[in-house]
N, C-alpha and C positions, 0 to 999 in steps of 0.2 A: 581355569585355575586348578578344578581336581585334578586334571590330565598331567599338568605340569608336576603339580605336586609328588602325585604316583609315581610319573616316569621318575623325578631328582630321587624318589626312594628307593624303585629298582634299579637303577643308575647308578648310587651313591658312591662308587669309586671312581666312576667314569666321570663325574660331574665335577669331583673332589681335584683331580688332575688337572682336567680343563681348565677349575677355578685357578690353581697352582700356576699353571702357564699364563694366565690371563695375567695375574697378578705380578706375575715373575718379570713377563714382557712391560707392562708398563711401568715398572719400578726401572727396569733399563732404560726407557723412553724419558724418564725422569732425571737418570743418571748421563744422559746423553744432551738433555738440557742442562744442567750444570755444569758438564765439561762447555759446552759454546759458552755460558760463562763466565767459565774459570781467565782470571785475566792477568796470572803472574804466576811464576815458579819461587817457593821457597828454596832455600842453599841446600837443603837435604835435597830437593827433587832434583834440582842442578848437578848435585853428585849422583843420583841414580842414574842421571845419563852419560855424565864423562865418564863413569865406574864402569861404567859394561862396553868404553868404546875406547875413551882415550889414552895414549900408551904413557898418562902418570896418573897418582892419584887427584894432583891439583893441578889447572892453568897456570894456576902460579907458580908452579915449580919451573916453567920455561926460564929458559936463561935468560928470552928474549923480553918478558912479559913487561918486566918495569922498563920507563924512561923510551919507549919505542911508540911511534904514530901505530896504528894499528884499524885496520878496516876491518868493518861486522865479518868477514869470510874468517875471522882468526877466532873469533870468538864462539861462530856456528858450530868450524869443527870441532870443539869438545863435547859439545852435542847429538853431533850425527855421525854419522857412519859414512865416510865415503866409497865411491866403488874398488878402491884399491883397498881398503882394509873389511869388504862385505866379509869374507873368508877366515882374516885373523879373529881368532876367537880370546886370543891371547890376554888381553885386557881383563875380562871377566873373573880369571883367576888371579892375575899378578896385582890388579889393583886391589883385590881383598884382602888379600896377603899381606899387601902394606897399610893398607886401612883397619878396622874393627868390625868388620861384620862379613859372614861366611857368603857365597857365589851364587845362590842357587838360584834368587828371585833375579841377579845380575845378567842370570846365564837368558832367563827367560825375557825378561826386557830386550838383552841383545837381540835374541831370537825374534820379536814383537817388531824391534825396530830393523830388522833384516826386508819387512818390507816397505821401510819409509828411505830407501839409501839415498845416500847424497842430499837428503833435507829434514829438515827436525822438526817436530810436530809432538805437541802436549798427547795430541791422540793415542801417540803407540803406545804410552805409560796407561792412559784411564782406559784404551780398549780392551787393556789386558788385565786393566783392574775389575771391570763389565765382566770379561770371562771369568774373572775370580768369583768375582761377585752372586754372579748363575748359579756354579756348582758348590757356593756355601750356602744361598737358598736351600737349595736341594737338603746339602748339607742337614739344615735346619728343620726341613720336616722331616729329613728322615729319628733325626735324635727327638726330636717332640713328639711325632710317632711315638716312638718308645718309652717317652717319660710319662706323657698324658695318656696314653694307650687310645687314642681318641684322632682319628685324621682330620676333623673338623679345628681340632686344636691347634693339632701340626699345621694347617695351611694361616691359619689366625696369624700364628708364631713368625710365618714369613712375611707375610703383610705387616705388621707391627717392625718387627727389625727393619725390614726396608724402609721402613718410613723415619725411621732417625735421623737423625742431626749425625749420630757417629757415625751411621752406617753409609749414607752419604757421603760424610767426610773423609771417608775412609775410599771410597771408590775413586773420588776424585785427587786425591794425595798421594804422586806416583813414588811411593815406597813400598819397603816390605811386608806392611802390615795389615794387610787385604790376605796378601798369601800367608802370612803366619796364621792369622783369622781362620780359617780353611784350613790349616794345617792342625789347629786345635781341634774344630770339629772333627775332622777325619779321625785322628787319634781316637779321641773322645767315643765315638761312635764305633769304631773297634775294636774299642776294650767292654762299650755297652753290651755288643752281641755276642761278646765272647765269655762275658760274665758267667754264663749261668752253663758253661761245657763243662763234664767231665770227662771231658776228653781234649784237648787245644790239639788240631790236626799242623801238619805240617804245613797247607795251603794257608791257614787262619795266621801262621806266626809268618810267615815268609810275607805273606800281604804286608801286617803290621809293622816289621822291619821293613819295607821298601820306604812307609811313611815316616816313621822314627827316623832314618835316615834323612828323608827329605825335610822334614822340620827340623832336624839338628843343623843342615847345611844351608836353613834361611833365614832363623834368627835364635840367638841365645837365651832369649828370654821363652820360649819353646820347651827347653829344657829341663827349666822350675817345674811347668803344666805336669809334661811327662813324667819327671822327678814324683811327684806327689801320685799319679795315675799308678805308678809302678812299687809304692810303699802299700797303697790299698791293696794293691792284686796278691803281693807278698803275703800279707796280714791274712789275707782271705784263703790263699793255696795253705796256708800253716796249720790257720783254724781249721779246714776241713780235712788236715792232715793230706791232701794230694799233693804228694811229693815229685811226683811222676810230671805234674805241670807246675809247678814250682822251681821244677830244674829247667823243663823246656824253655818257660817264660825267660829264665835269668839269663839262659842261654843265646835267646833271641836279644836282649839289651846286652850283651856284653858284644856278639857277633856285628849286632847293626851299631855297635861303638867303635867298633875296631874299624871296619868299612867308612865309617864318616870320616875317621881322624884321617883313614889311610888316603883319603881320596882327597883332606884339607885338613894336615895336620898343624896347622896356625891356628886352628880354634883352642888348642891349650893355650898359646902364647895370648891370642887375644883377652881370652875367658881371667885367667890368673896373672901374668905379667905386662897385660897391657895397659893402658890408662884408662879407659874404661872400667875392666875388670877390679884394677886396686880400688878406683872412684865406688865401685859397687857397694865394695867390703867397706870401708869407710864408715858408708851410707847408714850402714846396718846398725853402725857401734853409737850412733851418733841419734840418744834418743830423744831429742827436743826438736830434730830435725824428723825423727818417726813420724812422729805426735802429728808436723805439720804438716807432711807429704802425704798423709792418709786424709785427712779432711780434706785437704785440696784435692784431690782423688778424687772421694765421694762425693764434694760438691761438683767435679768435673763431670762426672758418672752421671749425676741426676741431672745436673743439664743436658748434656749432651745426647746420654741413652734414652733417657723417661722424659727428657723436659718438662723437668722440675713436679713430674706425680709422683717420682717414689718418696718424696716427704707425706704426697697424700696417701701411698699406701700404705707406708708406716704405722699413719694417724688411725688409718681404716684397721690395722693390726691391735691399735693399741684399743678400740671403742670394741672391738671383735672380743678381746681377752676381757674386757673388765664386763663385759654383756654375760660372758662364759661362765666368771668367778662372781654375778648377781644370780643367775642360776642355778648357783653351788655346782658345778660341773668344773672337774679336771679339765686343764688346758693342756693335749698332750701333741709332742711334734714327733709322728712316728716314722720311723726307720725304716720300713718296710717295702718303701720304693727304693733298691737298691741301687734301678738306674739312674735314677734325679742325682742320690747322693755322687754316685759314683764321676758323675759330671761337673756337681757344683760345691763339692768341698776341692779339687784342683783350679778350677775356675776363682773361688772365694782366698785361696792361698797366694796362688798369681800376682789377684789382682795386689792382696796386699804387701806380698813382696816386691812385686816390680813399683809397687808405689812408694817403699823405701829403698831401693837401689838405682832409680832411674834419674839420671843424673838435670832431667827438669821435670816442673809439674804439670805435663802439658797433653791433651786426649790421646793423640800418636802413641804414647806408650801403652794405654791400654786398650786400643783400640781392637786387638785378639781376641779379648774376652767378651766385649761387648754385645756380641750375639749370645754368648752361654749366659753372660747376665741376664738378657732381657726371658730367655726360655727359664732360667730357674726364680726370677722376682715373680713371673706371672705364675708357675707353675707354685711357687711359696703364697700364693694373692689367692689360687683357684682354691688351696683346698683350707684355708684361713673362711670365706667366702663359703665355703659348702658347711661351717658347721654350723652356720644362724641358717646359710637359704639354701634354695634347692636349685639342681645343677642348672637349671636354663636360667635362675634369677642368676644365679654366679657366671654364665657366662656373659648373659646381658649387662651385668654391671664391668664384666672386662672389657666389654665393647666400647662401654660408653668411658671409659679409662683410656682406652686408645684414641677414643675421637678429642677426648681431653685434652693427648698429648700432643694430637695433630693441633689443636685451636691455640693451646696456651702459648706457644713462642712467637704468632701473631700479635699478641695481646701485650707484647714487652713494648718499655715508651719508641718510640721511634718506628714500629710496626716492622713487618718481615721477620724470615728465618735467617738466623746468620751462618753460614757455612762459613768457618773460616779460613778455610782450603782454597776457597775460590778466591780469597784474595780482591776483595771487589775495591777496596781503598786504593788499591793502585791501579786501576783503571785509568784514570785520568792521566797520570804522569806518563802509561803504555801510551794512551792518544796523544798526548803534546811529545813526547817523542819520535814519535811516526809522521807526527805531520812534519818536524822542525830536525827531521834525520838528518838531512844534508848540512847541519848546523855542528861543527866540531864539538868535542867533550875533552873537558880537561877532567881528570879524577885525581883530588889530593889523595893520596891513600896514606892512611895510620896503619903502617905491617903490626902492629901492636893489638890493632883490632881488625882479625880478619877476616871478615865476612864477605869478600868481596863475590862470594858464589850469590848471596843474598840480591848483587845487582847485576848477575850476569847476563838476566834476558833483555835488561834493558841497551847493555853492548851487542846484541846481535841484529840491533834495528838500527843504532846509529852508525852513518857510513865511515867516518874518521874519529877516533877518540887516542886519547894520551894519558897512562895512567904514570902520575909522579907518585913516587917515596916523598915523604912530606920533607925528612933528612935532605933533599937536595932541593930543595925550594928556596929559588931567589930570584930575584930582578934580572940577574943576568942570564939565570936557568931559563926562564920566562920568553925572553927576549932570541935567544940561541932557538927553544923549538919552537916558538911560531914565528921565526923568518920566513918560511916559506909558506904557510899558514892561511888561507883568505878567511878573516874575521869582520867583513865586510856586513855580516848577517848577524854578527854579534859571537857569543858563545855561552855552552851549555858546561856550568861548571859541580861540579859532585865532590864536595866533599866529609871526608872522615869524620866520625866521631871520636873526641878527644884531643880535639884540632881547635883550636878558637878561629873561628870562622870571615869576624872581619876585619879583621887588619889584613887577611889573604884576599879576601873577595878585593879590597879596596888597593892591594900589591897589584891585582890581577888586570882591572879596571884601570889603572891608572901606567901600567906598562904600553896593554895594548891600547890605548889612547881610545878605551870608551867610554861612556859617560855616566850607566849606573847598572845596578844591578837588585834583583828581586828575589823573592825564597818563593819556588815553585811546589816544592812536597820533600815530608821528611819520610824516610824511608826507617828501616830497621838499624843501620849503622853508618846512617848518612843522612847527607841533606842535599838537596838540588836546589840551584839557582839558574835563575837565567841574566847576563849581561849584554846589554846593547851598546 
């Protein structure tokens, strides 16, 4: 045991890494079991794949899509890549153009699914969220490094983040928000080491412009982060009167501005005249909606990121302070870590902006931040923590705060962690459709309420389906498309929300001369039945 001991002391960098990798590798073993879980695609994930392949923004834009029989191969292609279009890259940019969100995470999915052609697979989206994943680890000790000045911390820092609920859900949700995730740290840790130069060389600003570029061209909400990164660096070149990097700095955000528009100049139209954009500003003006988008935030936050301790570390904040002021001792929060600040007053901004402009209440939107939060709550917990105890008690008691947060979401009634990414409710209706494929689908569709991307993976397992406009539903409609039809096995009928359900089911039933019908699962904007 002395042996060991001595060598992890002479060792202590060497040992710190290995721990790194250990820990890195098996959070991916983790996130590799989740995806074999994951058992459905939300309507975002379903545009992440037609956006980066197919030549519209929606299926449904086809002229052909309503009122036509249609087999799983129509449905697959907005999905995948075939070999005739491996090449066209074209997609990537013209569907963002007519969509709201900039190409760059599009460009990289295509790329990812460049090696899945001609077939479509959840994989190519989480394997490239897994590589995302990696190098925002990394990411993260390298910024905890620097906050904690401590590598012991830094590697703590990646094991806790990895063990989240967001961090999780985040790997396995094939959107953009993995790589904006990554794009903040990068930033962030940029502006950290370059803090304390009196001098900003030309390699240090050209680095930083290639990322600024790259996060401006993968999500908007990007922009707030940096917006905030870049008033601090201002404030700081004025106060110390360096004029000389003051001008560099401004130079480097106006040049890597110009480059982003130049290379996708629909990010002004999207950002300010689009619907989104105006929905944003809206958002702002509208303060009873404030009030309620931030607590749902916070409460999303603490589930999701801390499961549910940062209320306990609040509580340990507030027994800390009044322990401090029975001592007659000043309670003071010093400044003096200018890296900490400089990462989590834009982090703290973010979050509370994107949580009054983000047009729902839901973890996806801040899911960027999620790793800065958890580095600055623990790093606000360590040094709260060190003024009653001494550093090994304070890091013992952050230990047993992470094992907390691993126990507590077991402990919820029903037991398990819920990732809600993985989609495990729809399991079931995945299985009875795979078994019962060769069974037709009627879909009443309400164009009123469009969600139809919300059901598309389930059209790329059934072999024949029929999507009606609910406007042209009748007995004779009914009768016209399943002439040719064998209903012999019965049918698989989906329909719309905002639709009264059975006086259709019982049109449906009683055209094609069968005898009844059942509610199989209600979906997001629908309902499945099955008729015999």
């Amino acid at each position: 045991m002395e042996k060991i001991k001595e060598f992890i002391k002479n060792n202590q960098n060497k040992v710190l890494i290995i721990l790194l990798v250990v820990i890195i590798l098996l959070q991916v073993g983790i996130r590799i079991k989740y995806g074999i879980d994951k058992a459905y695609l939300h309507m975002d994930e379903g545009y992440s794949y037609g956006l980066m392949n197919y030549d519209k923004v929606d299926i449904m834009n086809n002229e052909d899509f309503y009122n036509n029989w249609h087999e799983k191969e129509y449905y697959y292609d907005y999905l995948s890549i075939s070999s005739e279009e491996a090449l066209n890259f074209t997609p990537v940019y013209e569907n963002q153009k007519n969509d709201v969100h900039p190409p760059f995470y599009y460009l990289l999915l295509r790329i990812a699914a460049s090696f899945t052609v001609d077939s479509f697979s959840k994989w190519t989206g989480i394997t490239l969220n897994i590589i995302i994943f990696i190098l925002t680890s990394i990411m993260i000790y390298l910024i905890s490094n620097k906050i904690f000045k401590n590598k012991l911390y830094a590697v703590f820092m990646v094991l806790v983040n990895g063990c989240t609920l967001a961090s999780i859900d985040t790997t396995v949700y094939i959107r953009m928000y993995a790589l904006n995730a990554l794009n903040l740290l990068i930033i962030s840790y940029l502006h950290i080491i370059n803090l304390k130069k009196e001098n900003l060389k030309i390699k240090d600003l050209a680095i930083m412009s290639i990322f600024i570029i790259i996060g401006s061209l993968t999500h908007y909400y990007y922009l707030v982060f940096l917006f905030v990164l870049f008033v601090i660096y201002v404030i700081k070149f004025i106060k110390e009167k360096n004029m000389k990097n003051l001008v560099k700095y401004i130079l480097t955000m106006v040049v890597s501005a110009v480059i982003s528009l130049a290379i996708f100049p629909y990010s002004f139209v999207h950002m300010f005249m689009g619907y989104r954009g105006t929905g944003a500003m809206s958002s702002l003006l509208d303060i009873k909606k404030m009030w309620n988008s931030l607590g749902s935030y916070i409460a999303i936050l603490n589930h999701n990121t801390f499961n549910g301790v940062l209320i306990l570390l609040a509580l340990a904040g507030i027994v800390v302070a009044i322990y401090k002021l029975s001592k007659n001792k000043k309670i003071t929060l010093k400044f003096e870590n200018k890296e900490f600040w400089l990462m989590f007053i834009p982090t703290i901004i973010y979050f509370a902006i994107v949580g009054l402009i983000s047009p729902y209440q839901e973890l996806r939107y801040i899911m960027p931040v999620c790793p800065l939060m958890v580095i600055g709550v623990f790093y606000l917990s360590k040094v709260m923590f060190e003024k009653v105890f001494s550093k090994r008690t304070t890091y013992n008691i952050l230990s047993a705060i992470f094992i907390i947060m691993l126990i507590l979401p077991n402990l919820h009634l029903g037991g398990g962690i819920d990732y809600y990414y993985l989609y495990k409710d729809k399991k079931e209706i995945v299985n009875i459709i795979e078994k019962e494929h060769d069974v037709p689908c009627l879909y009443v569709f309400n164009t009123s309420q469009n969600r139809f991307l919300d059901d598309l993976y389930l059209f790329t397992i059934l072999d024949n389906s029929y999507v009606m406009d609910v406007k042209e539903f009748s007995k004779g409609k009914l009768e016209e498309i399943f002439k040719e039809i064998d209903t012999s096995k019965g049918l698989i009928v989906i329909i719309n929300g905002g639709i009264e359900h059975n006086p259709h089911l019982q049109e449906i039933t009683d055209t094609l001369g069968l005898s009844s019908y059942e509610h199989v699962q209600g979906m997001n904007a629908c309902n499945i039945y099955r008729i015999k």
